[in-house]
Structure formats: structure tokens, C-alpha cells
Biopython code that builds the backbone (N, CA, C, O; Angstrom):
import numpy as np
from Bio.PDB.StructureBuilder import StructureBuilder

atoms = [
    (1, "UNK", "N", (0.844, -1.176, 0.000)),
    (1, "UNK", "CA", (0.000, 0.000, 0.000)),
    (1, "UNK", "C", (0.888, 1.237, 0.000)),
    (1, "UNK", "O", (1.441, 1.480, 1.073)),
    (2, "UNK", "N", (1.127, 2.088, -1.053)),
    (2, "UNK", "CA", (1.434, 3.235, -1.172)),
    (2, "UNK", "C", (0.924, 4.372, 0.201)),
    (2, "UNK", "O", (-0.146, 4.013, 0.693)),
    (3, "UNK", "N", (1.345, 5.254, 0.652)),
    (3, "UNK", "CA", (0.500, 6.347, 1.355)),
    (3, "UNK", "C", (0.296, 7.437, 0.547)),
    (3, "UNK", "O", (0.982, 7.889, -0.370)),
    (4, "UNK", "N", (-0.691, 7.773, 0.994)),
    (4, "UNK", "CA", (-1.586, 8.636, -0.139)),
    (4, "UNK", "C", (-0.920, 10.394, -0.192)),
    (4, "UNK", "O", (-1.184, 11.233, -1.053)),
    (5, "UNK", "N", (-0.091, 10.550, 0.907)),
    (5, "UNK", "CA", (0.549, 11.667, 0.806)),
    (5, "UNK", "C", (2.093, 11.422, 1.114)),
    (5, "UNK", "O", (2.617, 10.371, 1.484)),
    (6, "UNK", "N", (2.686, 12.648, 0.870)),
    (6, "UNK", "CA", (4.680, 11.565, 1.056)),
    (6, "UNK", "C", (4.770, 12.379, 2.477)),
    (6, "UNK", "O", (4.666, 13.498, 2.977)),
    (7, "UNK", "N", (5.083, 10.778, 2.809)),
    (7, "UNK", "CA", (5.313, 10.850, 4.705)),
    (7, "UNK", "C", (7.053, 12.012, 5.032)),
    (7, "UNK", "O", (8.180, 11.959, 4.538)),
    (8, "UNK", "N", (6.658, 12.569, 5.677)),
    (8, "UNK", "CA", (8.022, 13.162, 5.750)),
    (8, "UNK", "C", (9.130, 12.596, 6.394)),
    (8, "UNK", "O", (9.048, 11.658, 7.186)),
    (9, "UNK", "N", (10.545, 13.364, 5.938)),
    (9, "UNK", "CA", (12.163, 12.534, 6.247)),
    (9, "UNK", "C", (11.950, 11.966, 8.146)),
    (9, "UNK", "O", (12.103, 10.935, 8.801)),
    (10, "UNK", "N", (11.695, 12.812, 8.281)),
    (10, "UNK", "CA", (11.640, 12.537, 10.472)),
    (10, "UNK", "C", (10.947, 11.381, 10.639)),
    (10, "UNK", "O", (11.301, 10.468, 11.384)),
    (11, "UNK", "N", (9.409, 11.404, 9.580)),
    (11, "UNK", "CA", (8.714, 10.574, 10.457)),
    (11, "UNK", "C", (8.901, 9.138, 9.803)),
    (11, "UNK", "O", (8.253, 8.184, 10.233)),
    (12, "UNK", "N", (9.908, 8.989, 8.630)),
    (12, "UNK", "CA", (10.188, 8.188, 7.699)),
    (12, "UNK", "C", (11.153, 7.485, 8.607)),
    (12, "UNK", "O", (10.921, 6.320, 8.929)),
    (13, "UNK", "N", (12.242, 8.125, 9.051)),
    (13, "UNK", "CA", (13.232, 7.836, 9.906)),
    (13, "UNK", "C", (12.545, 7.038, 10.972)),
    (13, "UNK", "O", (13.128, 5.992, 11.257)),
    (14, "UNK", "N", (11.443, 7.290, 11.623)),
    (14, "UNK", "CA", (11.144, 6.794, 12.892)),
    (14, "UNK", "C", (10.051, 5.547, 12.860)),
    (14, "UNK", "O", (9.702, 4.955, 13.882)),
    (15, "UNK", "N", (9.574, 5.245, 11.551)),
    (15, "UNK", "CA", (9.123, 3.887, 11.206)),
    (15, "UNK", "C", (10.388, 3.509, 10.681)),
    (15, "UNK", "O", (10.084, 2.333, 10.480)),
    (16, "UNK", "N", (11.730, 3.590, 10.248)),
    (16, "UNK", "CA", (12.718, 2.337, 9.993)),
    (16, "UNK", "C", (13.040, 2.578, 11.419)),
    (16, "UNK", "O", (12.957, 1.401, 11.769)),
    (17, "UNK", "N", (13.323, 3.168, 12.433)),
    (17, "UNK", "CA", (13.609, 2.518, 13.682)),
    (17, "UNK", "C", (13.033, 1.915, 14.432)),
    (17, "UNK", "O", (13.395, 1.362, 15.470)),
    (18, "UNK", "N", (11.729, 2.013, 13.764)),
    (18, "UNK", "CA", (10.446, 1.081, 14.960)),
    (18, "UNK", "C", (10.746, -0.237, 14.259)),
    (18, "UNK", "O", (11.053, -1.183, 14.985)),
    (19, "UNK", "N", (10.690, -0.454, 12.731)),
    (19, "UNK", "CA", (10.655, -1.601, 11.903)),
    (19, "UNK", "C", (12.405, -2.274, 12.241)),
    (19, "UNK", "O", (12.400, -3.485, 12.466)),
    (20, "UNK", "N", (13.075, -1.948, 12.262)),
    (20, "UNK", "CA", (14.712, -2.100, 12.426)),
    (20, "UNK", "C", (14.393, -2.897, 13.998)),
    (20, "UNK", "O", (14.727, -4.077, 14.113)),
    (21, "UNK", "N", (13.799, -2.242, 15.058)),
    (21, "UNK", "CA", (13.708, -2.551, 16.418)),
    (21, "UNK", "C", (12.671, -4.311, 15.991)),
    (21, "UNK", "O", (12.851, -5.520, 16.142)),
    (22, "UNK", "N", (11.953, -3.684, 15.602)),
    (22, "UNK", "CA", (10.948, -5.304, 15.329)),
    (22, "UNK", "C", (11.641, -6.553, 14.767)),
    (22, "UNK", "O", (11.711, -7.624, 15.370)),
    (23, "UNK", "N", (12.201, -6.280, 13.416)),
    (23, "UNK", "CA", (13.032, -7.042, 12.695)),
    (23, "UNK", "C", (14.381, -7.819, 13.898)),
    (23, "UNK", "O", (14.990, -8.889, 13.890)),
    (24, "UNK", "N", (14.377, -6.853, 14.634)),
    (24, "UNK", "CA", (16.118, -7.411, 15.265)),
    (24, "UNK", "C", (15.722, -8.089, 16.478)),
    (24, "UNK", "O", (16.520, -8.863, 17.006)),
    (25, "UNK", "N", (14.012, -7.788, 17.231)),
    (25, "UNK", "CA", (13.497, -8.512, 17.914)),
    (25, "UNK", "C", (13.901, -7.614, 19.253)),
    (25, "UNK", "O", (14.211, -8.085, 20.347)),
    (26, "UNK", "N", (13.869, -7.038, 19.109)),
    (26, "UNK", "CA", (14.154, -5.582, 20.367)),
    (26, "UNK", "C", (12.821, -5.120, 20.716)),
    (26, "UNK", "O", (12.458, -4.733, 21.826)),
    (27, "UNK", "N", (12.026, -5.214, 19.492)),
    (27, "UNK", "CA", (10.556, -5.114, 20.207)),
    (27, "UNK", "C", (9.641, -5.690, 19.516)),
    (27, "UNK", "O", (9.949, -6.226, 18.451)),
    (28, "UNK", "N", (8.412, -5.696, 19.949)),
    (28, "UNK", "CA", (7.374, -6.301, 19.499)),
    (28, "UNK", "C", (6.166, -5.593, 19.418)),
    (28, "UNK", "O", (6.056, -4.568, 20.092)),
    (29, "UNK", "N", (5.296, -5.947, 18.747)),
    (29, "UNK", "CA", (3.869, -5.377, 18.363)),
    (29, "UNK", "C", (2.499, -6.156, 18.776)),
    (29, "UNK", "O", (2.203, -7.340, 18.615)),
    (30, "UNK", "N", (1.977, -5.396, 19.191)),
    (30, "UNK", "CA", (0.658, -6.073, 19.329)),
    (30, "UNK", "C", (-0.001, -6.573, 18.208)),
    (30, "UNK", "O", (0.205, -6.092, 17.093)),
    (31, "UNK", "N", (-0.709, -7.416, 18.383)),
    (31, "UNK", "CA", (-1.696, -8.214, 16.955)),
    (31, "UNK", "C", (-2.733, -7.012, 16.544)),
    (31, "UNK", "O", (-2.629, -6.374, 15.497)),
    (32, "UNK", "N", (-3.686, -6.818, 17.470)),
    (32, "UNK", "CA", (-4.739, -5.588, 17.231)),
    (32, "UNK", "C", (-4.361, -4.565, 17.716)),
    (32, "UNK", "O", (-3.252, -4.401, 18.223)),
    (33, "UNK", "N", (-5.704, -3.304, 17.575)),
    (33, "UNK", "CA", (-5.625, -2.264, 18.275)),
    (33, "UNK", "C", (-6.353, -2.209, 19.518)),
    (33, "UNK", "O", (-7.064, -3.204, 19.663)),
    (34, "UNK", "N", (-6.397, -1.610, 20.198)),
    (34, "UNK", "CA", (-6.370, -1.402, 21.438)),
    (34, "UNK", "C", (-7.486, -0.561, 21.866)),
    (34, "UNK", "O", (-7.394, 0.411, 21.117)),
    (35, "UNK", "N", (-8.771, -0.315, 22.854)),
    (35, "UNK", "CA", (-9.198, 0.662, 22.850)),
    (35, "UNK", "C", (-8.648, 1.007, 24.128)),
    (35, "UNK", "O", (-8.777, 0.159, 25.012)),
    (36, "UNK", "N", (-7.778, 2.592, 24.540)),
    (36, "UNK", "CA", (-7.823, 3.003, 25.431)),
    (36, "UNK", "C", (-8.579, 3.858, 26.630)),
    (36, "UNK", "O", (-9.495, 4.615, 26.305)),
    (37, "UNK", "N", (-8.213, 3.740, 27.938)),
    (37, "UNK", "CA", (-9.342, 5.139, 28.567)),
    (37, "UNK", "C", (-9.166, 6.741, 28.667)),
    (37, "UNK", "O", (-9.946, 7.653, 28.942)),
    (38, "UNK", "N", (-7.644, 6.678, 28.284)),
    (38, "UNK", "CA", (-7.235, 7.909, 28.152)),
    (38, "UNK", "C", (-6.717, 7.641, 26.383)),
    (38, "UNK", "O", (-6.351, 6.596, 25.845)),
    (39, "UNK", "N", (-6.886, 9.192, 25.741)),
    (39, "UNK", "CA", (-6.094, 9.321, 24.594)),
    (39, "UNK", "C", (-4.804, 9.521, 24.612)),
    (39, "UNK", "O", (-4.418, 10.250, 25.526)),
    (40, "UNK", "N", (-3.781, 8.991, 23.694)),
    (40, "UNK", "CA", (-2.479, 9.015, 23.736)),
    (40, "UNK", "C", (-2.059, 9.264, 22.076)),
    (40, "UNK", "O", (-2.651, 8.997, 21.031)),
    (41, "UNK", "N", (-0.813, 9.872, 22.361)),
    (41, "UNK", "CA", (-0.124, 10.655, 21.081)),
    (41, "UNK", "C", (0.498, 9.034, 20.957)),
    (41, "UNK", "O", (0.978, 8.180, 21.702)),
    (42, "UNK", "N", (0.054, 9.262, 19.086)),
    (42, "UNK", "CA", (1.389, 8.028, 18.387)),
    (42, "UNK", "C", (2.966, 8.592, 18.398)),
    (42, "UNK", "O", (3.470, 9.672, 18.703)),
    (43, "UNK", "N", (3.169, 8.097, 18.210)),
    (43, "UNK", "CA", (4.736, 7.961, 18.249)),
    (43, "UNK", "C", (5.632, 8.213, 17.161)),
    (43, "UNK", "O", (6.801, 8.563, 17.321)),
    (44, "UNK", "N", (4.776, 7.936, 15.450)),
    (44, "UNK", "CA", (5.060, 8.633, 14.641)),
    (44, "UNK", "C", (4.559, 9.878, 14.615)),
    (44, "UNK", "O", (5.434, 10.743, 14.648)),
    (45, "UNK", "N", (3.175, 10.366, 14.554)),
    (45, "UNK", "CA", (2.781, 11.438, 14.283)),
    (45, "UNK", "C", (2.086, 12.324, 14.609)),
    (45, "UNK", "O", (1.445, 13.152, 13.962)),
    (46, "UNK", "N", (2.295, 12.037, 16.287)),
    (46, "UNK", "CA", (1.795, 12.578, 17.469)),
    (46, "UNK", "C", (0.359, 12.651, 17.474)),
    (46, "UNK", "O", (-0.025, 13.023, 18.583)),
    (47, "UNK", "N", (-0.629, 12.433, 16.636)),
    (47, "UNK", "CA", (-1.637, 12.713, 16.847)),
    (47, "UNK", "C", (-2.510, 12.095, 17.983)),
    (47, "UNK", "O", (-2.440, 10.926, 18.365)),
    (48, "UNK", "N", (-3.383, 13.104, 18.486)),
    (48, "UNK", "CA", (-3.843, 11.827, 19.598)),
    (48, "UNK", "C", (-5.265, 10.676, 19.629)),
    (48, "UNK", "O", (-6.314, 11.264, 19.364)),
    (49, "UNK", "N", (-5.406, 9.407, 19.865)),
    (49, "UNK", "CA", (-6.067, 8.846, 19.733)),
    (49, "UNK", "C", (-6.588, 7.982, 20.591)),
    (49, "UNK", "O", (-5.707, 7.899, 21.447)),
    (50, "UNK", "N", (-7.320, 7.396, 20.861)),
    (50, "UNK", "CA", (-8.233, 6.194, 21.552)),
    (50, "UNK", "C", (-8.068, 4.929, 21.178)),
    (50, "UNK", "O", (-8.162, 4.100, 22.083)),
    (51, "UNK", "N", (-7.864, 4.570, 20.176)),
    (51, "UNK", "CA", (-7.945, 3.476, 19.154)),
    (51, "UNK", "C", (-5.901, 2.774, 18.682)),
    (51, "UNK", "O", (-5.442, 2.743, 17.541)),
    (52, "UNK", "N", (-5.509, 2.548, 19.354)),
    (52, "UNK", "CA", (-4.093, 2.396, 19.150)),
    (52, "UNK", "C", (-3.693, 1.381, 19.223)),
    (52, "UNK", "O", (-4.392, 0.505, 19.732)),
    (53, "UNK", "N", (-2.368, 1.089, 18.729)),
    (53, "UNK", "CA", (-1.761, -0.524, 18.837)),
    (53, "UNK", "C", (-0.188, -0.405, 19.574)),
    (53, "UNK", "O", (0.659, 0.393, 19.176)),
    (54, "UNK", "N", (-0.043, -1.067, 20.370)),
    (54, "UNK", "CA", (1.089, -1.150, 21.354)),
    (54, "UNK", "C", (2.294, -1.333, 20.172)),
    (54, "UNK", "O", (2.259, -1.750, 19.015)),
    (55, "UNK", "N", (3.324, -0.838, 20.999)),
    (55, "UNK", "CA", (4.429, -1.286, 20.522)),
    (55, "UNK", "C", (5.343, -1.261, 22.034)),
    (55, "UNK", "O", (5.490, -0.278, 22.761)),
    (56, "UNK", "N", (5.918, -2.711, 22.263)),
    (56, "UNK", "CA", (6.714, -2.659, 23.312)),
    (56, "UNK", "C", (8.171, -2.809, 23.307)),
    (56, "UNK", "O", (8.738, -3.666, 22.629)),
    (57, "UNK", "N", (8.675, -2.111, 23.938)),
    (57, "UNK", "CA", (10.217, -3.019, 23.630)),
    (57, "UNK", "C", (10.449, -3.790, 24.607)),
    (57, "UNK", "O", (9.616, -4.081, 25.465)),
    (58, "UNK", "N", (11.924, -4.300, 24.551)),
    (58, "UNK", "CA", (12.438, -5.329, 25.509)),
    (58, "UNK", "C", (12.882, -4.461, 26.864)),
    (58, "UNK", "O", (13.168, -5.145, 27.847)),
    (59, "UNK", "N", (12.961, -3.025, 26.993)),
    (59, "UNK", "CA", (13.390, -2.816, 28.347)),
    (59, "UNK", "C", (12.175, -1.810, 29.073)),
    (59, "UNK", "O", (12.267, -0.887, 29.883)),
    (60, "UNK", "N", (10.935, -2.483, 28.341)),
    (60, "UNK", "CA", (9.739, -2.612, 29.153)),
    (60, "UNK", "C", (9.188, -1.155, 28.806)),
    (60, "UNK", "O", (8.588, -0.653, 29.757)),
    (61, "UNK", "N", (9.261, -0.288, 27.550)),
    (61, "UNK", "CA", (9.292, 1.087, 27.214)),
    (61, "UNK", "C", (7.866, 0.771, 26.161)),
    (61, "UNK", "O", (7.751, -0.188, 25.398)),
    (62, "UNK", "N", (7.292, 1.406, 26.288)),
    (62, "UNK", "CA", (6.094, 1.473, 25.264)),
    (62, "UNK", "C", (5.914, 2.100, 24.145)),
    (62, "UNK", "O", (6.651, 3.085, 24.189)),
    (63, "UNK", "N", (5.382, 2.080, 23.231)),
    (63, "UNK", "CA", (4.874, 3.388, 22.374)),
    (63, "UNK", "C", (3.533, 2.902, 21.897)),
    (63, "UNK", "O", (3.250, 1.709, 21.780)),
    (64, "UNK", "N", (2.757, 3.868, 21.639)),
    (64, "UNK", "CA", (1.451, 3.729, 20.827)),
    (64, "UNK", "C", (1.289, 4.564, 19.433)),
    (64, "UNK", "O", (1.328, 5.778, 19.237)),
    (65, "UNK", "N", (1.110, 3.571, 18.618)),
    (65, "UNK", "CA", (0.913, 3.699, 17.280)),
    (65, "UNK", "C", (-0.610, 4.031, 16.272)),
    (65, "UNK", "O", (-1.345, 3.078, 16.012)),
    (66, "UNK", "N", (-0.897, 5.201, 15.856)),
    (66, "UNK", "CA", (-2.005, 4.612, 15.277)),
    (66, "UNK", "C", (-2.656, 3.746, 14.114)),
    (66, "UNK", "O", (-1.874, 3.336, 13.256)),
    (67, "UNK", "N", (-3.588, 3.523, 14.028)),
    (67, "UNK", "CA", (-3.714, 2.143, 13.085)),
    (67, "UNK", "C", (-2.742, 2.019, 11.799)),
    (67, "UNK", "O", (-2.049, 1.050, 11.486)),
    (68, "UNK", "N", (-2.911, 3.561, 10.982)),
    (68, "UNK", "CA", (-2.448, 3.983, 10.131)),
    (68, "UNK", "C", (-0.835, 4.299, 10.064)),
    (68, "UNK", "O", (-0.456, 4.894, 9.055)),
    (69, "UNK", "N", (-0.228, 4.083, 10.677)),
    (69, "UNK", "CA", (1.112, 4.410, 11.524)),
    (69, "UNK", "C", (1.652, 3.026, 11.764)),
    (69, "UNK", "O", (2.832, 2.675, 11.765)),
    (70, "UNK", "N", (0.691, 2.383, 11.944)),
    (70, "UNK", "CA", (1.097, 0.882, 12.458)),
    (70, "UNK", "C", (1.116, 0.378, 11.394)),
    (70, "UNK", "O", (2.232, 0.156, 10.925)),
    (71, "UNK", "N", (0.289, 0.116, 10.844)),
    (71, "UNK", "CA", (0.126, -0.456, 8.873)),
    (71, "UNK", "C", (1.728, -0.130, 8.278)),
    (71, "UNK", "O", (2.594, -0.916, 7.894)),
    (72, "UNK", "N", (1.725, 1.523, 8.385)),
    (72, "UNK", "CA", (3.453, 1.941, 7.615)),
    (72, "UNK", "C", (4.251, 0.989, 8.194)),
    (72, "UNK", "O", (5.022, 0.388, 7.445)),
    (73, "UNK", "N", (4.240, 0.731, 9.302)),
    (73, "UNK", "CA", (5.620, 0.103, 10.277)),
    (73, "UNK", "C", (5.889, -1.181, 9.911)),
    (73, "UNK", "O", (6.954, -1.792, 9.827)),
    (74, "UNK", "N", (4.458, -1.580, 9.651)),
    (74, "UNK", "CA", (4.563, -3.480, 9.668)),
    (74, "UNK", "C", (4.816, -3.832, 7.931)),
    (74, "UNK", "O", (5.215, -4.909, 7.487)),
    (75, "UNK", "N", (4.521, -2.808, 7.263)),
    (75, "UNK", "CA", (4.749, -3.008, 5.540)),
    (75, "UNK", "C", (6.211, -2.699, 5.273)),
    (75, "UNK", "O", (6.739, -3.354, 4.375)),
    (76, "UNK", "N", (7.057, -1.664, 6.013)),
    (76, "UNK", "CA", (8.432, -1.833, 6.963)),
    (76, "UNK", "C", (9.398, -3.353, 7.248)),
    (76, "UNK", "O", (10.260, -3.905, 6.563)),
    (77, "UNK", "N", (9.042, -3.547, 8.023)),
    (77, "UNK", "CA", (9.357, -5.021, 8.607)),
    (77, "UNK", "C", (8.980, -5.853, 7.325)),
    (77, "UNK", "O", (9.956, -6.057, 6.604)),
    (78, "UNK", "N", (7.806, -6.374, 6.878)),
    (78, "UNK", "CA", (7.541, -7.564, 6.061)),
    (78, "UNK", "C", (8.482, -7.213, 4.936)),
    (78, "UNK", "O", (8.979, -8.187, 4.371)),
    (79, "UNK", "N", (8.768, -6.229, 4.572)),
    (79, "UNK", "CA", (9.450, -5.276, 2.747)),
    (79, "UNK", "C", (10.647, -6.520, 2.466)),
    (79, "UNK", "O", (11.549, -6.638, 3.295)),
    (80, "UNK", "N", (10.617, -7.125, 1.663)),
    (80, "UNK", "CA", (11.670, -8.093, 1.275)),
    (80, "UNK", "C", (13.134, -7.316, 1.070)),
    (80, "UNK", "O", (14.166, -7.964, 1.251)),
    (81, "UNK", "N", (13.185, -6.143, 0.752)),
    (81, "UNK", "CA", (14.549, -5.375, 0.497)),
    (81, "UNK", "C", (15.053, -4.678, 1.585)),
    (81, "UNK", "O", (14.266, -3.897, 2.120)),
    (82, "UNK", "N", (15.837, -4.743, 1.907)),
    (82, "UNK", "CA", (16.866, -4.184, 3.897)),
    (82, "UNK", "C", (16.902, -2.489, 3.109)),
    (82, "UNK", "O", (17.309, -1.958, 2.075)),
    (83, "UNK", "N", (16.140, -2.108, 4.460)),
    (83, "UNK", "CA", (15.876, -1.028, 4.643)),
    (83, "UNK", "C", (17.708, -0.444, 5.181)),
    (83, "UNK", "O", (18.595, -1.180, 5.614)),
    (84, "UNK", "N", (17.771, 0.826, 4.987)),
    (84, "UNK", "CA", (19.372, 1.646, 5.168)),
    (84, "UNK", "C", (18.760, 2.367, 6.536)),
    (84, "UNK", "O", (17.591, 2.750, 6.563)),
    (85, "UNK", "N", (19.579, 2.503, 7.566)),
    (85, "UNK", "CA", (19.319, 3.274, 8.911)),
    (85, "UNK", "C", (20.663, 4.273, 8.934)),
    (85, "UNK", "O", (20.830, 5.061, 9.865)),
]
sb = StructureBuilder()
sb.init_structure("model")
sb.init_model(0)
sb.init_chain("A")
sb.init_seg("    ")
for serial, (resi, resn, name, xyz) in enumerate(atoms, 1):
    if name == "N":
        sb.init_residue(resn, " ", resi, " ")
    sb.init_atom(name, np.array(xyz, "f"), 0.0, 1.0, " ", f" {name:<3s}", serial, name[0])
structure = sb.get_structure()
């Protein structure tokens, strides 16, 4: 899936470090999304939401992703060609 507008250099950078972290097994992702009780900013693109999908790492640090944010990350990780960091 293409994104329908071009994601910018920062936030481009910060899905290959979420996807780089997944791939190397430093962190992990939740299967679904999540409904929360408080809203929380994603992690790519700060916006804030209700509806989010975990991302944890291994030294117990969180982030929340939104759906759309999460989709970029995981099409990231699956991409058959090694991403450059």
C-alpha cells in the first residue's frame, strides 16, 4: 500500500527505527488495536487517539501507534529489500 501523501524525512526515519527494532526482535507489536481510557499521542505522528496498537520493547518502554502508523511500520518489517538506517 502506497501512502496517499509523502510521509516526511523525520517521520520516515522513525518507522525504519520502529521496523529495524521489530526485525532485530528488540521489540514487538501487538496483533490488534487497542481501545484506550485515556487518549495518547502516536509515536510517529503525534496525533492523539483512543484506538491504538502497542508497541513494546524489551526494556519494558512502550509506544502507541495509530492504526495507520502501524500499517506503515509493519509493511516496513515484512518489505523483502533491507531497509538503510
Amino acid at each position: 500500500m502506497k501512502p496517499k501523501k509523502k510521509i516526511s524525512p523525520k517521520r520516515n526515519e522513525i518507522i525504519n527505527r520502529m521496523a529495524h527494532a521489530i526485525r532485530g526482535g528488540a521489540a514487538r507489536m501487538d496483533r490488534f488495536a487497542i481501545r484506550l481510557e485515556d487518549s495518547a499521542k502516536c509515536g510517529v505522528c503525534s496525533r492523539d487517539g483512543r484506538t491504538m496498537v502497542r508497541l513494546t520493547y524489551e526494556n519494558g518502554d512502550q509506544d502507541f501507534l495509530g492504526k495507520t502508523c502501524a500499517r506503515y511500520v509493519m509493511e516496513k518489517v515484512n518489505a523483502d529489500q533491507p531497509f538503510v538506517n
